[in-house]
C-alpha positions in Angstrom: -22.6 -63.6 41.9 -19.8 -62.2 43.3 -19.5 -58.6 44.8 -16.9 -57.5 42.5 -18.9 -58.9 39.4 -22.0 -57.1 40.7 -20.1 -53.8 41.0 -18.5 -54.1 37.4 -22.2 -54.6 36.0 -24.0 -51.8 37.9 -20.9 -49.4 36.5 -21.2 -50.6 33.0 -24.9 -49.9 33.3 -24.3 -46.1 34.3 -21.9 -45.5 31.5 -24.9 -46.6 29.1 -27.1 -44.6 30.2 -24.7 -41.7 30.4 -24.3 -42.7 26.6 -28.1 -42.4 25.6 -29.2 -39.9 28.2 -26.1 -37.4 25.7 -27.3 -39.1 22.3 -30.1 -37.9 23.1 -29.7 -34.6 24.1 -27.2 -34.0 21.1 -30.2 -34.8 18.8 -32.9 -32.8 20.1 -30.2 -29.2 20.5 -30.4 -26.9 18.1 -28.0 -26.3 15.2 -25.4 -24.1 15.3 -25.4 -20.7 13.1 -23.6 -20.7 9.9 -23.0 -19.0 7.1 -25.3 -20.6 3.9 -24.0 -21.4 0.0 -25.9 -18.7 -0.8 -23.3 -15.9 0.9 -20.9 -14.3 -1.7 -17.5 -14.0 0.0 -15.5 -10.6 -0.4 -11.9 -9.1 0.3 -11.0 -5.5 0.7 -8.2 -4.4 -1.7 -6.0 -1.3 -2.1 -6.7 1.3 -5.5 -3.5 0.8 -6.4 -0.5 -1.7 -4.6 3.0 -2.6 -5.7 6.4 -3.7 -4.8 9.2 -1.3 -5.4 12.5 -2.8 -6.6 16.1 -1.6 -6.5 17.0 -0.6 -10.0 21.0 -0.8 -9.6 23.3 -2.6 -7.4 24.5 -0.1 -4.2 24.0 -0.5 -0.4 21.4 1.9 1.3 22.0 4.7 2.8 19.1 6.3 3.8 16.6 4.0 4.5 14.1 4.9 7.5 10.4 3.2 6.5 8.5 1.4 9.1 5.3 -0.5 8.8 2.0 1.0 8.5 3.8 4.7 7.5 2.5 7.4 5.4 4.2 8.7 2.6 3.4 11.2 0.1 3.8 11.0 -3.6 7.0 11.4 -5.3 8.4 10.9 -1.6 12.1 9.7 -0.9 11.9 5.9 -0.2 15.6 4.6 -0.3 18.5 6.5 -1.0 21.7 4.7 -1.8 25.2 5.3 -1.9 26.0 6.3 -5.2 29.7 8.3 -5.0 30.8 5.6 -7.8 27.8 6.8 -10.6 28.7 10.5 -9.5 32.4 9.6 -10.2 31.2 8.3 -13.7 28.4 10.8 -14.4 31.4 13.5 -14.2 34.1 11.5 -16.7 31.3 11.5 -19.0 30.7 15.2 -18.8 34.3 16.0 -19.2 34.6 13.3 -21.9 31.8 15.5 -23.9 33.2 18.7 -23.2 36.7 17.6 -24.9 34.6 16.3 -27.9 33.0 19.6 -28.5 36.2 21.5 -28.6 38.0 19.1 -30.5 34.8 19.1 -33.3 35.1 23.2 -32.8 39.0 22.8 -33.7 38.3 20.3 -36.8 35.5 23.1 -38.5 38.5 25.9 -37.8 40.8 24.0 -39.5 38.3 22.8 -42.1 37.4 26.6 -42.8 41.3 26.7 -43.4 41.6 23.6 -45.4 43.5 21.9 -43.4 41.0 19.3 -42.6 38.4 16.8 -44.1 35.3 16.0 -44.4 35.7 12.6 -42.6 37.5 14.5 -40.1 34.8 16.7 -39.5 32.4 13.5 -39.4 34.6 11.9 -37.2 34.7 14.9 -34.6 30.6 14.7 -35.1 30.3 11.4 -34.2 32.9 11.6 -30.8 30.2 14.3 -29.5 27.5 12.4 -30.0 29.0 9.5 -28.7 30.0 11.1 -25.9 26.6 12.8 -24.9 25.4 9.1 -25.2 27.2 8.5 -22.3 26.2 11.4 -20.2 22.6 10.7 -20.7 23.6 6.9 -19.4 24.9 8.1 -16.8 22.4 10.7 -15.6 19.5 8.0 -15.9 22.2 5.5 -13.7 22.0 8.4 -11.0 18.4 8.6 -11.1 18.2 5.0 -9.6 19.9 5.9 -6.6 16.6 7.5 -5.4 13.5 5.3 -5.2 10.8 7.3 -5.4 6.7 6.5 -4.1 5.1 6.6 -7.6 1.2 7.4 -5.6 0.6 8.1 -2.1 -0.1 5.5 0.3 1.2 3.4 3.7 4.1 1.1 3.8 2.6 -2.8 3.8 5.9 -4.6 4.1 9.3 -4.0 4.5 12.4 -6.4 3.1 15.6 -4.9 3.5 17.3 -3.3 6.3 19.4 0.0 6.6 22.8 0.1 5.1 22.3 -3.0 3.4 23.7 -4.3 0.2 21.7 -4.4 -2.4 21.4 -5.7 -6.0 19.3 -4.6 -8.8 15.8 -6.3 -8.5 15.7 -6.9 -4.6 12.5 -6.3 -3.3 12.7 -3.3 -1.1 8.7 -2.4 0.2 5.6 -2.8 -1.1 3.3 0.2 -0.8 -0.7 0.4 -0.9 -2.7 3.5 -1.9 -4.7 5.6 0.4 -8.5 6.5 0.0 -11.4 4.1 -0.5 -10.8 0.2 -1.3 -11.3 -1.7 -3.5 -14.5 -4.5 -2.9 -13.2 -7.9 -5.0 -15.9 -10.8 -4.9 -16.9 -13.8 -7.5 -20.6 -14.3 -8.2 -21.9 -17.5 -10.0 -21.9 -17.1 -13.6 -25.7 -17.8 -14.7 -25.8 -14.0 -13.1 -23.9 -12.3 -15.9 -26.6 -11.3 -17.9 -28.1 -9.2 -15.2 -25.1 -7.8 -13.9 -24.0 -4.4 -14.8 -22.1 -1.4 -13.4 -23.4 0.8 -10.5 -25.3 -1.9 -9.2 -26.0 -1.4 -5.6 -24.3 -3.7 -3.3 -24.0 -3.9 0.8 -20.9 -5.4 2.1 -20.4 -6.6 5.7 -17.1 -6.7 6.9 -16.4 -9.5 9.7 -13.7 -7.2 11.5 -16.0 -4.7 12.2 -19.4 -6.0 12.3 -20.8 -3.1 10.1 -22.3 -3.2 7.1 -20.9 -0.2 4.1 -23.0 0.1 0.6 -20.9 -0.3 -2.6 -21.1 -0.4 -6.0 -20.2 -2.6 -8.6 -17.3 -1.0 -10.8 -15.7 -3.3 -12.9 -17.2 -7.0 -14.6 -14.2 -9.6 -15.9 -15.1 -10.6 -19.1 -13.7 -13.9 -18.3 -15.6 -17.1 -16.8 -13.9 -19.5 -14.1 -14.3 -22.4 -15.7 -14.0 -24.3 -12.7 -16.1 -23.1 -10.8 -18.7 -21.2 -12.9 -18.4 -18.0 -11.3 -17.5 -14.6 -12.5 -15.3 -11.8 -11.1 -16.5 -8.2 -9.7 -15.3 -5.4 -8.7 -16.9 -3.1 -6.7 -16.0 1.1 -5.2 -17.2 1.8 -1.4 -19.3 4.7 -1.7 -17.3 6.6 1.3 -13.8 6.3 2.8 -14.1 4.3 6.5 -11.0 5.2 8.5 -11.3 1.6 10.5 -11.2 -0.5 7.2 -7.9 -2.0 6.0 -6.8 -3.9 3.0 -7.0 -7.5 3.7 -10.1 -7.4 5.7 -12.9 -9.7 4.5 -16.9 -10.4 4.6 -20.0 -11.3 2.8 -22.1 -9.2 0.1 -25.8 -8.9 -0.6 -27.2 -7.3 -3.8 -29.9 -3.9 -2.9 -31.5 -5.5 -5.6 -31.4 -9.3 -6.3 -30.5 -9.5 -10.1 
């Protein structure tokens, strides 16, 4: 045989070997850690979250909020420009003013007989018409504020300072402060034993720690898909390092 052919053989035996000799080690290591079916996956949520909208067209004025800041209930959010709705909101008062005196004039004259009924009506109806608008136009100057209905920290931010603005844009969405919220889906065929204030322990991946809970709310629906059912559940204590979004598993105190 020649050389070359001899060489080629002896390699091709190697690489077999090579083959078995990691077969076999890849059969006899052991397997890797990993989280079983039986693990009920959870999510940390806010109390309370929502996404504040502009309720007028304007462009911002005063607009300062920055991810991850506090802010205090009833706090100033967005302020825009509203000179146009202040320009209104004074016609209207002025409008109402002249009503009254003109409905004043009408009952003079009436007391005098110089005027009607309907003319009286008439007057009535100008007033009221006219603090219709007033009230319009106070409520239209309320939207130039947006106000933080709860306390909490900014989540996400969507428009920029000085920006234009129509009625409905997104501007931030806000999260409460305090505890969180624990969401998780059991299997169904657990219902019957579930109930609330049942002891829980969540472990939270981002941490490493483990916080006891209990369960606060049952949905009184079923997935149908997937046959499980909905919880809620109230950290007993406030944990400055956890964060809406963060995630884990859960274990009952007591298996139900």
């Amino acid at each position: 045989m020649p050389r070359h052919q001899r060489h080629s053989k002896w390699r091709w035996l190697a690489l077999l070997a090579a083959v078995a000799c990691s077969a076999s080690l890849a059969a006899t290591a052991p397997p890797k850690a990993a989280e079983t079916s039986d693990d009920i996956r959870v999510l940390l949520a806010p109390r309370l979250e929502t996404t504040l909208s502009a309720q007028m067209n304007g462009t911002l004025s005063d607009f300062h909020l920055t991810l991850g800041k506090r802010v205090g209930k009833g706090a100033v959010l967005a302020q825009l420009d509203c000179a146009e709705v202040e320009a209104r909101a004074n016609v209207a008062k002025a409008e109402l003013n002249m009503a009254r005196q003109n409905l004043a004039a009408k009952k003079s004259l009436q007391q005098l007989n110089a005027a009607g009924d309907i003319e009286v009506a008439t007057m009535q109806t100008e007033v009221e018409k006219a603090n219709g608008a007033l009230a319009l136009s106070k409520a239209q100057l309320g939207y130039c504020k947006v106000l933080a209905p709860f306390a909490g920290r900014v989540a996400k931010v969507y428009v920029k300072p000085y920006q234009t603005i129509s009625a409905g844009t997104p501007l931030v969405d806000l999260v409460s402060d305090g505890p969180l919220k624990v969401r998780l889906n059991v299997p169904s065929t657990l219902l019957p034993k579930l109930k609330a204030g049942m002891h829980l322990n969540v472990n939270i991946h981002e941490t490493g720690k483990s916080y006891p809970a209990r369960i606060s709310a049952v949905n009184s629906r079923v997935d149908a898909v997937a046959q499980t059912v909905e919880l809620e559940a109230q950290l007993d204590k406030e944990s400055p390092e956890l964060i809406a979004g963060m995630s884990g598993t859960a274990s009952f105190a007591d298996t139900p």
